[in-house]
C-alpha positions in Angstrom: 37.8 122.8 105.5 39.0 120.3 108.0 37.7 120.1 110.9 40.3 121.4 113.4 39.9 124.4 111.0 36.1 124.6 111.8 37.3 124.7 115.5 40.3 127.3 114.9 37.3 129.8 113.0 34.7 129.2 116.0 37.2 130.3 118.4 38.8 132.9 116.6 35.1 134.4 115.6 33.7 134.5 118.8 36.3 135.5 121.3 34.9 134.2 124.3 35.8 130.3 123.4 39.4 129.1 123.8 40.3 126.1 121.2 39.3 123.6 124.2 36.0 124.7 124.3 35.3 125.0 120.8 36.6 121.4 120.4 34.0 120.4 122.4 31.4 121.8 121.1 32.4 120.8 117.3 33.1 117.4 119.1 29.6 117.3 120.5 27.4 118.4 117.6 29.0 115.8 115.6 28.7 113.2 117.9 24.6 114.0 118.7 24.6 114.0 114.4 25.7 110.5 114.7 23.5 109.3 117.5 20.9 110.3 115.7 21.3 108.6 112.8 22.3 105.6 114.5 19.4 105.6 116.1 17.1 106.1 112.9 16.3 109.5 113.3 16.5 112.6 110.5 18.7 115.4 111.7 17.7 118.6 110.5 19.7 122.0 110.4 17.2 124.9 109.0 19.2 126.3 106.4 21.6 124.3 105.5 20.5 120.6 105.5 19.0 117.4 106.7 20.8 114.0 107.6 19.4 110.6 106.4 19.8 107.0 106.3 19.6 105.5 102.9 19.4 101.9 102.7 21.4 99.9 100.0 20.2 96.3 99.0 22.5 93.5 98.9 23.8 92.9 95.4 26.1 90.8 93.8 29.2 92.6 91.7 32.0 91.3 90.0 36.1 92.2 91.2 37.3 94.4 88.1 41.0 93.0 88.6 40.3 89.2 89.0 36.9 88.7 87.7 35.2 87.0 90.7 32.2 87.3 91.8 31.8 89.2 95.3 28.5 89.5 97.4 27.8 93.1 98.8 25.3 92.7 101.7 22.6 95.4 102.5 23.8 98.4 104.4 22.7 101.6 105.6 24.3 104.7 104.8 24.0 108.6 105.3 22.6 110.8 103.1 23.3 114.9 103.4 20.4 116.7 101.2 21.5 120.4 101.2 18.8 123.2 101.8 17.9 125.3 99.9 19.8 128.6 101.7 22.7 126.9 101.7 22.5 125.6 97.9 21.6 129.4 96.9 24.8 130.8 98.6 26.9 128.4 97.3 25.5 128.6 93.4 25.3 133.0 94.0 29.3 132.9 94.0 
């Protein structure tokens, strides 16, 4: 699912919210996911998942095509854990 198709289903399955609004809500609950992971916080959504930041060391690896050496620095990246509802649902089909 893409994500103007998650905000063509919220619109259509509620039928109070135009695509606009939906857009914007989408739009902002992504966003505040973001934020707070930028900022070093855990987002947590009961029942389907939490949001982390994993942190990779730097590392040194080697270019498969030429053979040289390349330094990776340390970064952070996000992690999605599912919960458990979601993984139950998803494994029942």
């Amino acid at each position: 699912m893409t994500k103007s198709e998650l905000i063509e289903r919220l619109s259509f399955n509620s039928g109070d919210l135009n695509k606009k609004e939906a857009e914007v809500i989408v739009n902002t609950i992504f966003d505040s996911i973001g934020d707070a992971l930028i900022d070093g916080d855990r987002v947590e959504i009961r029942g389907f998942g939490s949001f982390t930041l994993r942190e990779r060391d730097a590392r040194v690896a080697r270019n498969p095509k030429s053979g040289e050496v390349v330094n990776i620095p340390a970064k952070k990246t996000p992690f999605f854990k599912t919960g458990k509802e979601l993984r139950l649902r998803v494994n029942s089909k």
